[in-house]
N, C-alpha and C positions, 0 to 999 in steps of 0.2 A: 707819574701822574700825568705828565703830558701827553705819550703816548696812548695813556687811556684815552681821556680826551680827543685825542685827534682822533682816534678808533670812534668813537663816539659821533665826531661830526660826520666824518665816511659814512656809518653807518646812517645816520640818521638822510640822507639822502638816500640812500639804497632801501631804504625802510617806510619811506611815503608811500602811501596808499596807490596813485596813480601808476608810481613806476612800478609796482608787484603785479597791479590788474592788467596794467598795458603788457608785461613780458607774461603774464601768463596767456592773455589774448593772441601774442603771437605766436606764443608755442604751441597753442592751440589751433591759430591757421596754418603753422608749417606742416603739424601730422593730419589735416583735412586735406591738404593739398596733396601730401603722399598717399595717403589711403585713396584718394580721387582716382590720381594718377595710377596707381596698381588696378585699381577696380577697372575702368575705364578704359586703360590702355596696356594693362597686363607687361607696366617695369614703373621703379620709378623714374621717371624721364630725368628730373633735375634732381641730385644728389647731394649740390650744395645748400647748406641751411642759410640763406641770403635774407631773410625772415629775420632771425634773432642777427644775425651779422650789422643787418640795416637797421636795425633797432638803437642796438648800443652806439655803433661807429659814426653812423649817417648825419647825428646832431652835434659831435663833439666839437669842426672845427665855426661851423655856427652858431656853437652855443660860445665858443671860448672870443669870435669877432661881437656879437651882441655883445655880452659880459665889458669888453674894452670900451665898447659905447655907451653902456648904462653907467661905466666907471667915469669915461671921461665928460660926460653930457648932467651926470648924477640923476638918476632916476629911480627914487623910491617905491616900493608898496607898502601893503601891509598886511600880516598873517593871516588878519580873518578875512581879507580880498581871497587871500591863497587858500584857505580853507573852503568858502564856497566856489572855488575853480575846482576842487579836487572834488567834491559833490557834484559840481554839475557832470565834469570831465566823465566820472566813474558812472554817471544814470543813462551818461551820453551813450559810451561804450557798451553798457549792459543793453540799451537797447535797442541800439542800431549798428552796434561795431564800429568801424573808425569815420561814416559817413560823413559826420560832423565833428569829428577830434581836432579838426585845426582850431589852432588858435584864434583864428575868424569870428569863427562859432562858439567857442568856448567861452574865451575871454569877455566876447561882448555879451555873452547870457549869463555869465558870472557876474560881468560891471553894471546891468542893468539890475539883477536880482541882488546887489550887494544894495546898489543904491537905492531902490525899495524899501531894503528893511531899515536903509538910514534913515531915508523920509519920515518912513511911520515908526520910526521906534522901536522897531524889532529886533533887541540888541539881541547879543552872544558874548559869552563870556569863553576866552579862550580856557580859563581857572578852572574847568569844570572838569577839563581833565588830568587837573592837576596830579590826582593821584598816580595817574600813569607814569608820568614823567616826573624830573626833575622839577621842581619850583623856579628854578632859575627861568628855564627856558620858556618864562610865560612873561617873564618882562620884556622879553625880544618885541620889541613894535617899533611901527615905522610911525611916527606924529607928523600928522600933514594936515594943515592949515582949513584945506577943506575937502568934501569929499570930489567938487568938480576935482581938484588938481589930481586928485588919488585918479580918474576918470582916464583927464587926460594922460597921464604918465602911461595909463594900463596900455592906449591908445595907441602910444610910441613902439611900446614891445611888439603888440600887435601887428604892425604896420611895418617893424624889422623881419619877422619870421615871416608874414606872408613875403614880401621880397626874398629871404632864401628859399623859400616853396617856390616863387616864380624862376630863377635860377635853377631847383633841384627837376624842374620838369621840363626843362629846357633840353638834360640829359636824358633823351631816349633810353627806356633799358627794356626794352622790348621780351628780351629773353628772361625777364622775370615775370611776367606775365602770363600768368600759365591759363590757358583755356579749359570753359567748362561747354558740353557738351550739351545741344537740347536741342528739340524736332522743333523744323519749319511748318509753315502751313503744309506744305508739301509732303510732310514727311518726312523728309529727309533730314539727314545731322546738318547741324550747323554749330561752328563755333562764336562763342561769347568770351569779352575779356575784360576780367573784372580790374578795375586799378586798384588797388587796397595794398596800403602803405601805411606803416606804422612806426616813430624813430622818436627817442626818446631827446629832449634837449637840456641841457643843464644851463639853467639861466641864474645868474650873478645876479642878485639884489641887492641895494645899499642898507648897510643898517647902522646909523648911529652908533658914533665907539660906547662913548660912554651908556648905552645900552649893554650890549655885549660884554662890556668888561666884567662885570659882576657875573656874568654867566662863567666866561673861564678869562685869565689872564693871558696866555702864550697864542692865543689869537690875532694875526697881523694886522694892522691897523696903519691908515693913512689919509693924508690931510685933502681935503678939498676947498680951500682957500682958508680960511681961519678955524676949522670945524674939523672933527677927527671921525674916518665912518669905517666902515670893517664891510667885508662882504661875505653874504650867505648865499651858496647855490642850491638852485631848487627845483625837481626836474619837471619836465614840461612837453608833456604830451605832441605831436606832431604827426596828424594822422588826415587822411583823404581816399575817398571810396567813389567811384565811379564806374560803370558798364560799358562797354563798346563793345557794338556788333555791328549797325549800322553805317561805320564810319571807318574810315582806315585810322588805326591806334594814332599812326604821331600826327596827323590832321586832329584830330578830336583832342589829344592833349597839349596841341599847340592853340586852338580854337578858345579851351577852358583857361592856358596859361594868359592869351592874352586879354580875356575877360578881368582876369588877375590882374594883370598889370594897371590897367584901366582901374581898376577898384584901387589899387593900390596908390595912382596919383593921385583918385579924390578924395583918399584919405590922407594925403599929407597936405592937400589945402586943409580939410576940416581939422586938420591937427595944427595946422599954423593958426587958422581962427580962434580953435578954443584956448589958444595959447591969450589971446588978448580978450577973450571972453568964453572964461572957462563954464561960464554953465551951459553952453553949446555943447560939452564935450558927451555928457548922456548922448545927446540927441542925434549926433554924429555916428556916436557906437551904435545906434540901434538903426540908422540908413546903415551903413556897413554891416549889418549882420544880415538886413533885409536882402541887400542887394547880392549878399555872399552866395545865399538860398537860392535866390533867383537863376544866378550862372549857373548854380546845379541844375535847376528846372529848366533851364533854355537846353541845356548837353540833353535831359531828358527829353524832353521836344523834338530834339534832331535825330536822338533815335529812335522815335518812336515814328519818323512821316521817312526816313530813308529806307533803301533797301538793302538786303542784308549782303555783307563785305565776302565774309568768310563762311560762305558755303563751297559745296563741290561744284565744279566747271563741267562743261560740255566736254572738253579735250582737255588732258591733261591732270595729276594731283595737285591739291592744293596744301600749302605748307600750314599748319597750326601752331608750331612752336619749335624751337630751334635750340637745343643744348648748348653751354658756355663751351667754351674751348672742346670741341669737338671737328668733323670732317665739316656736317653741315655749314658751321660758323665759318671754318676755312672756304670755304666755296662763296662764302658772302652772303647765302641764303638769306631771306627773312620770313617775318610773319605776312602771309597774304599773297606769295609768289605762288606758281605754276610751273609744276616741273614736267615738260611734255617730253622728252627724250633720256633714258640713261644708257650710254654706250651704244648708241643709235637706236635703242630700240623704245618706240612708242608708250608709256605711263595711261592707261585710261581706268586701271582698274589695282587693288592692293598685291594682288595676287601677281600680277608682270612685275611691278616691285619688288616681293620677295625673291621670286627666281632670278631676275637679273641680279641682285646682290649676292644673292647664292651660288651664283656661276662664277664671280669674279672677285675677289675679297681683297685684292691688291693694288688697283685702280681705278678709279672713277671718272665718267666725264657725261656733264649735265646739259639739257639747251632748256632754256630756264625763261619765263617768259614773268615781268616784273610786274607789281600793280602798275605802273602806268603804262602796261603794255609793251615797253621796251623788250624785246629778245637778245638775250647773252649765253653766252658759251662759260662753263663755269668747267677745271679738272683738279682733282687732288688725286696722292696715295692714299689708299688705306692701311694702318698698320694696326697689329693685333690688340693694342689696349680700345680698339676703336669699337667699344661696347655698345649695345643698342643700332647694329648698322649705319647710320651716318648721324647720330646723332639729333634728329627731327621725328616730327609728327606729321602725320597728313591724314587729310580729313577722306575718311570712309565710308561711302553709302551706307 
């Protein structure tokens, strides 16, 4: 009986609405990306599925450090909170894809629509779908005092994941970022690079033992001062969408992180305030969502008055996208470089590219000229598993 049960809880995590429509969403942008890719560029460039990889792995060791802080801080919700986060999360998703999936944006348009329908009375009864489930698992509630505290708690979580967002984009990962192609006023191609990240997080919430007990007995349970609470995970969307064209990629994702961060300290004043005067704590989540929107419209703004990064140059190719563990990466390449020599011979066109790779399949040696203009000497071997020529793109008249 136990291990049914515990089969039971697994599942019922793997079985939340959120986590089925977020992995279906990404398996859904990993084969747009490859179909792109073959169409546009006739291989698939990037081979590895880092899409569904990032999904599952990316939230695990931040879901499990929140989890030890809600543990030892004790930070409650409650189901039908989580119920309209997974309505708004999934209307978010269906209509905009992950542009607003952080928990920025989610949470506080969940905590604000939850707190609406408390104002006016707009109950729900979790019982209604009873039939689906078990009976037991409808006494799972978290009882809190009032709905500010329920507000501010949501607050705290809030204010932890955006902190490992600002962290998680502090890591450049450039060569995940795969470009899409589209005509300048000129005519000519230009590259576009969309941010679109999507990772699921498992977050630890407290729930009253003597709640849970009645649901199943062999459920671990432990004390927080004279009180006995059990914890339930519960997975939690973690998702951000952004364009760069106008802007060098880790300029513009350093520019947004430290908007981030700035948001992020005025939300630990506003969550120290509403700690001494919780019915601030609405009002607080709805500046924080305001302001969340905003940093997206200012990134827009910058690129819409700049000039565009990643078009083709006078002299030389331009790099679009760079393969993991390949020659390119060996050579140091990135996205936005200029490669004006290969084996001394001159780059101005696709076609001098392929013959000099065609003449020489064993060594390479690049003069390589950097966004900020720097010029370096880059050489590698080539060896035979080195698919795709050096493993890069370059942009094409």
């Amino acid at each position: 009986m136990m291990k049914i049960n515990l089969l039971w809880a697994i599942l019922l995590y793997f079985l939340q609405p959120v986590f089925i429509i977020g992995l279906i969403y990404v398996y859904y942008n990993h084969n747009k990306r490859v179909k792109y890719s073959r169409k546009e560029f006739r291989v698939n460039f990037n081979r590895t599925n880092f899409e569904l990889k990032d999904y599952f792995l990316k939230g695990l060791l931040p879901g499990l450090l929140i989890s030890v802080v809600s543990i030892l801080v004790g930070i409650p919700l409650t189901l039908e909170w989580y119920l309209v986060y997974q309505i708004i999360t999934i209307l978010l998703l269906l209509i905009g894809g992950s542009r607003l999936i952080h928990p920025l944006f989610t949470f506080s348009m969940s905590s604000i629509l939850f707190y609406l329908l408390n104002r006016y009375e707009v109950g729900f009864k979790l019982s209604k779908f009873q039939p689906l489930l078990n009976e037991k698992l409808f006494n799972l509630d978290f009882e809190l005092e009032t709905i500010s505290l329920l507000m501010n708690n949501i607050l705290w979580f809030m204010l932890l994941i955006l902190l490992v967002t600002i962290f998680k984009m502090k890591k450049h990962e450039e060569n995940k970022i795969f470009p899409t192609l589209t005509p300048s006023k000129r005519g000519k191609s230009v590259a576009k690079y969309p941010y679109n990240t999507l990772w699921i997080l498992p977050m630890a919430v407290i729930v009253p033992g003597n709640i849970i007990e009645p649901f199943t007995e062999w459920w671990p349970l432990f004390n927080i001062g004279s009180e006995r609470y059990a914890l339930v995970f519960l997975p939690v969307l973690v998702g951000l969408h952004f364009t760069v064209s106008s802007q060098l990629l880790h300029m513009a994702t350093e520019k947004i992180r430290k908007d981030f961060m700035r948001l992020f300290l005025l939300g630990v004043v506003g969550v120290i305030f509403s700690n001494y005067y919780p019915s601030i704590s609405i009002w607080i989540t709805g500046l924080l969502l305001i302001l969340g929107i905003f940093i997206l419209y200012r990134h827009r703004r910058r690129e819409k008055i700049g000039n565009i990064q990643y078009g083709p140059a006078d002299t030389g190719l331009r790099v679009i996208a760079v393969r993991p563990d390949s020659p390119a990466e060996r050579l140091n390449l990135s996205v936005g470089d200029l490669i004006l020599t290969i084996n001394d011979a001159e780059m101005n066109h696709r076609v001098e590219f392929d013959e000099v790779l065609a003449y020489n399949r064993s060594y390479i040696k690049l003069r390589i000229q950097r966004k900020d203009g720097e010029i370096v000497i880059a050489e590698t071997p080539l060896y035979d598993d080195d698919y795709n020529n050096l493993g890069l793109l370059i942009l094409d008249e």
